[in-house]
Backbone bond lengths (Angstrom), bond angles and torsions (degrees), N, CA, C in turn:
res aa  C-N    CA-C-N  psi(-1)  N-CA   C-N-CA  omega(-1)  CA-C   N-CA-C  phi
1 X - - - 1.442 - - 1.528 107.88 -
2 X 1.106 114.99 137.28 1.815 138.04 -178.29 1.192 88.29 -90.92
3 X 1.695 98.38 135.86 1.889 121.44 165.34 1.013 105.89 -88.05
4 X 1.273 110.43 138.32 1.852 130.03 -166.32 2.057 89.38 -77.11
5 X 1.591 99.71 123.99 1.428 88.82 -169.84 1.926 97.83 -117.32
6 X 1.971 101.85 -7.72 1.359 97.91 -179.95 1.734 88.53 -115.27
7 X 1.497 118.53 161.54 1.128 115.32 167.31 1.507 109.26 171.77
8 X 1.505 123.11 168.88 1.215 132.26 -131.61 1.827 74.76 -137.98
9 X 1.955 107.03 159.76 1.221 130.32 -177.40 1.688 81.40 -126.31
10 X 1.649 134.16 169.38 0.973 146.28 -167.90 2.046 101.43 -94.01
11 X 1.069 97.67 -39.56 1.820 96.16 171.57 1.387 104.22 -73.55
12 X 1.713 160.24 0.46 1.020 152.23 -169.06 1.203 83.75 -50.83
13 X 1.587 94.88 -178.33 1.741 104.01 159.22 1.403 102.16 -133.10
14 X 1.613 113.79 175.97 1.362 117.05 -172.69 1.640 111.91 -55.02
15 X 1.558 94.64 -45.59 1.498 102.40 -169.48 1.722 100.24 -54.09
16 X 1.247 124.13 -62.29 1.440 127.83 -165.72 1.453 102.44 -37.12
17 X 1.876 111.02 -57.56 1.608 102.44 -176.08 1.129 131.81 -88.19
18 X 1.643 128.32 7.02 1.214 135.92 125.96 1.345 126.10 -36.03
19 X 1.076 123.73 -33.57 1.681 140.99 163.94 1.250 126.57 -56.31
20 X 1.591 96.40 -63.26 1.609 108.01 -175.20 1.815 97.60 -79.24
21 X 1.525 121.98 -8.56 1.276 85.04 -175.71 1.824 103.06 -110.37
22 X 1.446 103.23 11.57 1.478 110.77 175.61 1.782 96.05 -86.28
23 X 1.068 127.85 -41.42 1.654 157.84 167.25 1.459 97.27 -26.63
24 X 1.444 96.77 -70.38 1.948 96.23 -165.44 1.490 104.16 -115.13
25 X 1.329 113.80 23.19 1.622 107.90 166.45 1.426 114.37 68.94
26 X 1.347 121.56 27.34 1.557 135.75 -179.19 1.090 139.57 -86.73
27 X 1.042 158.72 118.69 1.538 133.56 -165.93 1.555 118.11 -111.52
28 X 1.799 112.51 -10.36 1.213 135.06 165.45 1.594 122.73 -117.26
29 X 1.327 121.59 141.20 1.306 118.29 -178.70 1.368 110.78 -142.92
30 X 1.679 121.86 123.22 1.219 118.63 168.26 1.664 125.51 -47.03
31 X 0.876 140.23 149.10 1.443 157.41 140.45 1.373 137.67 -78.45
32 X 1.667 137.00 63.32 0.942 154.34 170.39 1.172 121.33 -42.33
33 X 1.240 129.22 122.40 1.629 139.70 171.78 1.606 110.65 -83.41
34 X 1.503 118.03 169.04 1.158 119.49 -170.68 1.503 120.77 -54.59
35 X 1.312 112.33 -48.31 1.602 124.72 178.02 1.564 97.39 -69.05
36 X 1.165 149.33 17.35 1.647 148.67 -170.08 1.053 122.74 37.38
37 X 1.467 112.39 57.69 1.579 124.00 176.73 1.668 100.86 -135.50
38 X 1.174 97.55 164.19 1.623 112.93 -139.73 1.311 97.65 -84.30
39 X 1.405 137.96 109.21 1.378 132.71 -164.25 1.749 121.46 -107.55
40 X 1.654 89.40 -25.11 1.572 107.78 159.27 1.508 133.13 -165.09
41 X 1.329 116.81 -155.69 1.723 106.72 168.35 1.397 93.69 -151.29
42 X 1.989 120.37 136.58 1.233 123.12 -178.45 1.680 77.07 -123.82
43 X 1.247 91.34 120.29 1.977 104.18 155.76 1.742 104.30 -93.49
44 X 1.528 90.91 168.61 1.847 99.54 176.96 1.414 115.01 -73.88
45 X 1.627 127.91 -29.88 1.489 113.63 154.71 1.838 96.05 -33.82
46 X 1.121 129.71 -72.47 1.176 130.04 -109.84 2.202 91.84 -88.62
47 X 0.954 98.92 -17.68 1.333 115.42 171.15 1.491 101.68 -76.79
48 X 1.409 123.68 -74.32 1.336 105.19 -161.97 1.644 106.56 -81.32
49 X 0.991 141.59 19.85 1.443 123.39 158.83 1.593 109.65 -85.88
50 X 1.069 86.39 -14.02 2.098 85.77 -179.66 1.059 99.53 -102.30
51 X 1.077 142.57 -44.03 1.270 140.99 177.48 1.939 119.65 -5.93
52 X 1.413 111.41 -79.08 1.482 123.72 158.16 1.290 101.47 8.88
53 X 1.635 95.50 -85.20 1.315 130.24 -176.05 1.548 118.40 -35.61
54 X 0.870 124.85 -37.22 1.646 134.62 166.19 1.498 121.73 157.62
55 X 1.229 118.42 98.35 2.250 114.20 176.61 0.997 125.45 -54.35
56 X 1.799 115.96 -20.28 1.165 83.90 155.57 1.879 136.08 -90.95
57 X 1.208 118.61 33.39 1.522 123.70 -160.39 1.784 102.44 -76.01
58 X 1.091 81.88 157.62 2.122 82.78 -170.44 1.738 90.77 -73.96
59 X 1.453 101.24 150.25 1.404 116.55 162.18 1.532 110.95 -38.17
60 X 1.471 124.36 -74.73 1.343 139.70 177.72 1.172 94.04 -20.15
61 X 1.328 159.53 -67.41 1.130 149.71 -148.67 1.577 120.33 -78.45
62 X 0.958 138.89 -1.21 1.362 159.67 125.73 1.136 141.66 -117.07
63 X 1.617 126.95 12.92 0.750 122.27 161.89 1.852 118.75 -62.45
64 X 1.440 118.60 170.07 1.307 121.85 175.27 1.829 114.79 -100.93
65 X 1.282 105.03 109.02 0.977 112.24 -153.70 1.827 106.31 -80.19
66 X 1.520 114.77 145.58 1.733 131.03 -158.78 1.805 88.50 -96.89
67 X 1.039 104.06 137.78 1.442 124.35 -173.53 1.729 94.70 -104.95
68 X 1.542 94.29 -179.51 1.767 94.48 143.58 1.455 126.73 -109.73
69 X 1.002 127.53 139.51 1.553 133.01 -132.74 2.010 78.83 -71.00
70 X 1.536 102.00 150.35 1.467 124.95 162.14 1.718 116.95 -50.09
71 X 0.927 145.35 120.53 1.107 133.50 157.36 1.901 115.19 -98.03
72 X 1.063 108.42 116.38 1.289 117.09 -176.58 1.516 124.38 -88.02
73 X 1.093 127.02 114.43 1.895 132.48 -168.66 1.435 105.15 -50.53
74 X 1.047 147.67 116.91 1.159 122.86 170.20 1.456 127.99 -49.60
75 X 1.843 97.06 179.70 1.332 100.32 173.60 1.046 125.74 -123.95
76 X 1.644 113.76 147.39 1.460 111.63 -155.65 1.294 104.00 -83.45
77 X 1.424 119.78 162.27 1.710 118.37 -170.02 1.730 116.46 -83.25
């Protein structure tokens, strides 16, 4: 596993990760919570449709928010 070496805090703002992902050539960026666990992912769709709406708005507000993954029961044969 690769250490997240670009990444986003939930108050960023659009403008900031418009930056970092014009910056490092990215089109997705993790979203880190205070304790440094992964709280979401804002892609550049997800920036410029809000955008309009105001650049400077915190990430958190559109970002796509990380669950805990589904675990599914199996299936019987």
């Amino acid at each position: 596993m690769s250490s997240i070496e670009v990444a986003l805090v939930p108050s960023d703002t659009l403008l900031r990760a418009l930056r970092v992902m014009e910056r490092y050539d990215v089109c997705l960026l993790p979203v880190m919570g205070e304790a440094g666990g992964l709280v979401g992912l804002i892609s550049r769709e997800h920036v410029l449709s809000a955008w309009r709406v105001d650049p400077l708005l915190p990430v958190s507000l559109v970002m796509a928010a990380c669950g805990k993954p589904r675990v599914s029961a199996p299936v019987p044969p």
